[in-house]
C-alpha positions in Angstrom: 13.6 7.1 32.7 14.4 7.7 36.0 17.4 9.3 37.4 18.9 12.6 37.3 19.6 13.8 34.2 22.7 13.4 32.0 24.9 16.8 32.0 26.0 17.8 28.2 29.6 18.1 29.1 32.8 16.8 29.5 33.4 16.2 33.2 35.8 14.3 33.0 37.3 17.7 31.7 35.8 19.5 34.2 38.0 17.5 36.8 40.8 17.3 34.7 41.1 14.1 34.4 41.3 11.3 32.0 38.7 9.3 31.6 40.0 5.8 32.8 41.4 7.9 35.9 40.7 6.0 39.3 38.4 6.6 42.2 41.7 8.1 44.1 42.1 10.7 41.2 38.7 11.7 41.1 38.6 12.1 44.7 42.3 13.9 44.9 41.0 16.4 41.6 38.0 17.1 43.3 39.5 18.5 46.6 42.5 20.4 44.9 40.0 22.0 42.8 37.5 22.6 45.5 40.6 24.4 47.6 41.5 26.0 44.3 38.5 27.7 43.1 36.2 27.3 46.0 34.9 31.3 46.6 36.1 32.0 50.3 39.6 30.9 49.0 39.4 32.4 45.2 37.7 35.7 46.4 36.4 36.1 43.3 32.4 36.1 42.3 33.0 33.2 39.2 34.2 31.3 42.4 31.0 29.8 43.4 29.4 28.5 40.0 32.9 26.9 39.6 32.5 25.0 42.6 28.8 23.9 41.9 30.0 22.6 38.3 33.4 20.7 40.2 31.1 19.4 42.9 28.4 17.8 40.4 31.2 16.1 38.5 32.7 14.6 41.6 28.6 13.3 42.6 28.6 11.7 38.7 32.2 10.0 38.7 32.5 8.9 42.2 28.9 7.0 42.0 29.9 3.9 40.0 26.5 3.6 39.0 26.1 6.7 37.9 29.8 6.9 36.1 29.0 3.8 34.0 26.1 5.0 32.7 27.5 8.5 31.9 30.5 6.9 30.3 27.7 4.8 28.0 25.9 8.0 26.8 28.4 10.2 26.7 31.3 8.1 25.8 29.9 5.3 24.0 31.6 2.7 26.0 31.0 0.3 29.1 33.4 0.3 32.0 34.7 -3.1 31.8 36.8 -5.6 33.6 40.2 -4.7 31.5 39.7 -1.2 32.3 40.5 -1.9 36.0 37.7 0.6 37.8 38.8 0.6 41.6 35.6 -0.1 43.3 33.5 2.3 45.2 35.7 3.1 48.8 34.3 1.6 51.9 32.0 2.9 54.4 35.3 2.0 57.2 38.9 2.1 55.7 41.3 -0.8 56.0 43.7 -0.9 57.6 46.9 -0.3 56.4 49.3 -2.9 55.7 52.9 -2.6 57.2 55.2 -3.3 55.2 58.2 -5.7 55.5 61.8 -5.7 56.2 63.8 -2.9 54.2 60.5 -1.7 52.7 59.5 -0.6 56.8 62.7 1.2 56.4 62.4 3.1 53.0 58.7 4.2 54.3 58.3 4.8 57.7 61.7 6.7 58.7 62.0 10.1 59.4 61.0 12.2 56.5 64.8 13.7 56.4 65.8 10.0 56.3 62.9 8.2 53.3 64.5 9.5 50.1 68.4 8.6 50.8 67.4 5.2 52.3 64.7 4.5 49.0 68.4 5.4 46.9 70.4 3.2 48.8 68.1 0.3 48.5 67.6 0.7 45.3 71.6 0.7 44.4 71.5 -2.7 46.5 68.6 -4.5 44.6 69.3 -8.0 43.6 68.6 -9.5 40.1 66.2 -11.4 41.5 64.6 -8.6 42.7 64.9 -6.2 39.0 63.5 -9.5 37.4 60.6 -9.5 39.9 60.3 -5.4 39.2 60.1 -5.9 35.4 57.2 -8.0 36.0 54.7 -6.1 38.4 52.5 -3.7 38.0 53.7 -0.3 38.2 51.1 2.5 39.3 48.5 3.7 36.8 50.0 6.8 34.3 46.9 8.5 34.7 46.9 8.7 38.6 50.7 10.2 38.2 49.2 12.5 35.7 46.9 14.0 38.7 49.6 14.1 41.0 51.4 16.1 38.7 48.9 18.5 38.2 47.5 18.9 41.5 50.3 18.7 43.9 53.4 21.2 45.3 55.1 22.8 42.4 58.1 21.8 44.0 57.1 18.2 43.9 58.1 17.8 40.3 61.3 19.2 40.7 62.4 16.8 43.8 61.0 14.0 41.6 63.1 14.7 38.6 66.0 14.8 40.7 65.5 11.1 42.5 65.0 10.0 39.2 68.2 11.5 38.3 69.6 9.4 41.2 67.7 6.5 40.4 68.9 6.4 36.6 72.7 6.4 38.4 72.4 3.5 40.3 71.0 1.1 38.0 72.3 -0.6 34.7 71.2 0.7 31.8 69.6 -1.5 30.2 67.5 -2.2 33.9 66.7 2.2 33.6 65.4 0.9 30.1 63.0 -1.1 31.7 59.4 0.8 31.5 58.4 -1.6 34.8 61.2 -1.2 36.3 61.2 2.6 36.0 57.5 2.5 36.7 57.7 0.6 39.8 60.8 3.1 41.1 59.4 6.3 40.4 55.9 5.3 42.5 57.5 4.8 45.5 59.6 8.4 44.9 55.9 10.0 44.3 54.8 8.2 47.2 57.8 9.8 49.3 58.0 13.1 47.5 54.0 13.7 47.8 53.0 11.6 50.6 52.2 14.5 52.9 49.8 15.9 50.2 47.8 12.8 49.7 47.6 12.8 54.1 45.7 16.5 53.5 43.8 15.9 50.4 43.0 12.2 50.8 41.1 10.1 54.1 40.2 6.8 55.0 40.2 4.0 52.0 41.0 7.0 49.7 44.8 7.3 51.0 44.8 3.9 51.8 44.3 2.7 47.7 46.6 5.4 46.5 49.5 3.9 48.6 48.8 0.7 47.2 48.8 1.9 44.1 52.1 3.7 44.0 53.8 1.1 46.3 52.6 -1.6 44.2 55.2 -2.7 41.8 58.1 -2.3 44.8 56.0 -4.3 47.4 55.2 -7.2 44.7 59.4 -7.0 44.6 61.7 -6.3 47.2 62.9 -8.6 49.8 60.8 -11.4 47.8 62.3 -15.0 46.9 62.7 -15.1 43.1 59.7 -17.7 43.2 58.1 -16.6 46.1 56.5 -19.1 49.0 56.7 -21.4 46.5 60.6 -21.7 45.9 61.4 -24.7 47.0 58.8 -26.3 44.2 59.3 -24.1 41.4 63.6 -25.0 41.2 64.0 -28.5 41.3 61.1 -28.2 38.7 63.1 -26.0 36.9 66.0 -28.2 37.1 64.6 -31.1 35.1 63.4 -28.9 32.7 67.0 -28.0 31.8 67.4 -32.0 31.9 64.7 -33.3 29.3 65.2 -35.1 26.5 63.6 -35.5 23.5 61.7 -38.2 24.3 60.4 -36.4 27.4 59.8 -33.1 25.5 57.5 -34.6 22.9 56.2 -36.9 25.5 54.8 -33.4 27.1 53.9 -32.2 24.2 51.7 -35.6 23.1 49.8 -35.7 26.5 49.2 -32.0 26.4 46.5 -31.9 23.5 43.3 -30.7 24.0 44.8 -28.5 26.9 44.7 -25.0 26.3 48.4 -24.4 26.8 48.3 -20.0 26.8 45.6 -20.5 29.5 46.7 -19.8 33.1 44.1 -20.4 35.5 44.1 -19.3 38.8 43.0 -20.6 42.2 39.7 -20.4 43.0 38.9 -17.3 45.2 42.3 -15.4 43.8 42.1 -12.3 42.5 45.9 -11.5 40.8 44.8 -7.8 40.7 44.4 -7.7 44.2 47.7 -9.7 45.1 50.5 -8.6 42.9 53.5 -10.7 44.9 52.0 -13.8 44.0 51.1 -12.9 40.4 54.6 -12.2 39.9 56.1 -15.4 41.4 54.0 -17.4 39.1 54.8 -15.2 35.8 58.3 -15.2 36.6 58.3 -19.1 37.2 56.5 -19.2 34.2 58.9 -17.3 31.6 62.0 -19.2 33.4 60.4 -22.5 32.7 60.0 -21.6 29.0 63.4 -20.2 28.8 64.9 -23.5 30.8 63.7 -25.6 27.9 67.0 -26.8 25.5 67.3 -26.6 22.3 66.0 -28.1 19.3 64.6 -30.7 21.7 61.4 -30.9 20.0 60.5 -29.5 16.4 60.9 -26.3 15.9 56.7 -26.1 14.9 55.6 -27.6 17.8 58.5 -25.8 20.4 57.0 -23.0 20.9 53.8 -24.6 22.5 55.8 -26.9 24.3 57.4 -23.3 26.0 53.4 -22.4 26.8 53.0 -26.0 28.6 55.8 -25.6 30.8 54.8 -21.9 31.6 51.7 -23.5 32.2 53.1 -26.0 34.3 55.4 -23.9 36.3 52.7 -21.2 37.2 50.8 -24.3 38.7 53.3 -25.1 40.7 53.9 -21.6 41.9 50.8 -20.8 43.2 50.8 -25.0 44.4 49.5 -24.1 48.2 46.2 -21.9 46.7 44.9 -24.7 44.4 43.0 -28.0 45.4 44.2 -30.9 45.1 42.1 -31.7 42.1 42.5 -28.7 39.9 46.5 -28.9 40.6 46.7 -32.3 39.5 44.5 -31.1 36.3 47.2 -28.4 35.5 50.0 -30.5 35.9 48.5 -33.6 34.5 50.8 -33.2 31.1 53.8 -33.4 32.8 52.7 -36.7 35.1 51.8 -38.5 32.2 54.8 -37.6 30.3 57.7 -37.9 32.7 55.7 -40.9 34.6 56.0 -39.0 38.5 54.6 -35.9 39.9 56.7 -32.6 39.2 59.9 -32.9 41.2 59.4 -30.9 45.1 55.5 -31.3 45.5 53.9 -29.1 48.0 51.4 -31.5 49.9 49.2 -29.7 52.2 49.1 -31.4 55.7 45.8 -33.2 56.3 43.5 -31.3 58.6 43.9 -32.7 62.6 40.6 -34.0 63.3 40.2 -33.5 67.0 38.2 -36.4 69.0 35.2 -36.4 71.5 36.1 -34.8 75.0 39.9 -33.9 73.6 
């Protein structure tokens, strides 16, 4: 087989990372180690084969060729979708994506000035915003694991004490929130070990690790409950509260066949890739299924009738992505039940179609 040849070791260990760690943590364990052990700084003559072994890790797991089929020999296991692999960094980084409204203010003042402001904002979230928190995606364990490990040994201090201060300015039961927390304490590593991400990180690198510890918070903050799609998603929610039997197993009668726990998503959308939107239409989704009354339908068949209006209400979230066709698919249930589309349809404008010589 061609190819180099497999090493007989862990490297995974010899990074000291996990083994579902990201490209960002194999890069950022490869340069603290490299800065670590590397001879001219170490002084010492085991310096150098120490490198060579780091170095020859970071060739194996930053090759997504050559880490898949390394985790399939050695591991005994493919690195699939649901694992989440960030892709190999491009040739160019992106550009960086400013952030909005108090979020520019957490982030980008003065260093003095990022911590107290990230506390004060916090102590001012709304309930829509927690709700929104408890629902996004809060920065991979593993990639906090490295930051632990590699950065200041002051940074675990500072971050013990915002979380200290974070823990005071929320309820309780929101603190007990693992999202919630999750979410919160990305942004504090962010601001607590920011300036050792700029040394050890470049380009895409430093790019996808802000993304990943901002994530959660920029899915959240100064977000409508529902977002772009608010205006849809509450009168919908309204008549929900206002069925009546009649309606209710109406919904449930012209949904079957449809596979109710399915959400599908717009063609082209990648929810891993937009977290905001993926949140608006879970949220919309649990509220519909909460919004239902009671004991409208059977108890045997309510519980499905929850994951039609879920299904519904995620439809209608993300009502500007889909086509007209596949919407009307998704909702279809609920036309043919209540007899009209659902209440505050989003209609796109139709394309201006501009004329000879105009």
């Amino acid at each position: 087989m061609g190819g180099p040849l497999l090493p007989d070791d862990d490297l995974y260990a010899r990074l000291e990372v996990t083994p579902d760690a990201s490209s960002e943590a194999v890069e950022l364990a490869w340069r603290a180690l490299l800065k670590r052990h590397h001879p001219d700084i170490a002084g010492d003559l085991g310096g150098l084969e120490r490198t060579k072994r780091i170095n020859v890790a970071h060739d194996w797991l930053s090759d997504p060729a050559l880490r898949e089929r390394y985790d399939q020999a050695r591991l005994g296991r493919r690195r699939g979708p649901a694992r989440r692999a960030s892709p190999p960094a491009p040739a160019q980084p992106r550009p960086t994506r400013r952030p909005r409204a108090s979020r520019d203010r957490v982030l980008d003042a003065e260093p003095a000035l990022r911590i107290p402001r990230f506390l004060d904002r916090v102590a001012r979230l709304t309930s829509d915003e927690l709700d929104r928190l408890s629902l996004a995606e809060p920065p991979p364990i593993a990639f906090l694991a490295t930051l632990r490990r590699f950065g200041p040994v002051d940074g675990e201090r500072r971050l013990a004490e915002i979380e200290t201060e974070l823990q005071r300015r929320l309820p309780a039961d929101r603190w007990a929130d693992l999202a919630i927390r999750g979410a919160l304490l990305g942004v504090a590593a962010e601001l607590v070990w920011g300036a050792f991400l700029d040394e050890h990180l470049a380009g895409a690198f430093r790019v996808r690790a802000r993304e990943r510890l901002l994530r959660g918070w920029e899915a959240a903050v100064d977000r409508s409950r529902y977002g772009p799609n608010a205006a849809v998603v509450d009168p919908f929610l309204d008549r929900v509260r206002s069925l009546s039997s009649e309606e209710a197993a109406a919904i449930v009668r012209a949904a079957r066949g449809v596979p109710a726990s399915e959400r599908p998503w717009p063609d082209g959308f990648d929810p891993a890739e937009n977290d905001g939107l993926r949140v608006s239409a879970a949220l919309a989704a649990r509220d519909a299924a909460a919004a239902l009354g009671p004991e409208l339908v059977r108890p045997a068949v309510t519980a499905r009738l929850r994951r039609i209006l879920g299904r519904v209400a995620h439809a209608i979230a993300l009502r500007h992505l889909f086509d007209g066709r596949h919407y009307a698919e998704l909702v279809a249930p609920w036309t043919a039940a209540i007899g009209e589309a659902p209440p505050g349809e989003v209609r796109r404008p139709r394309p201006r179609v501009r004329r000879a010589g105009a």
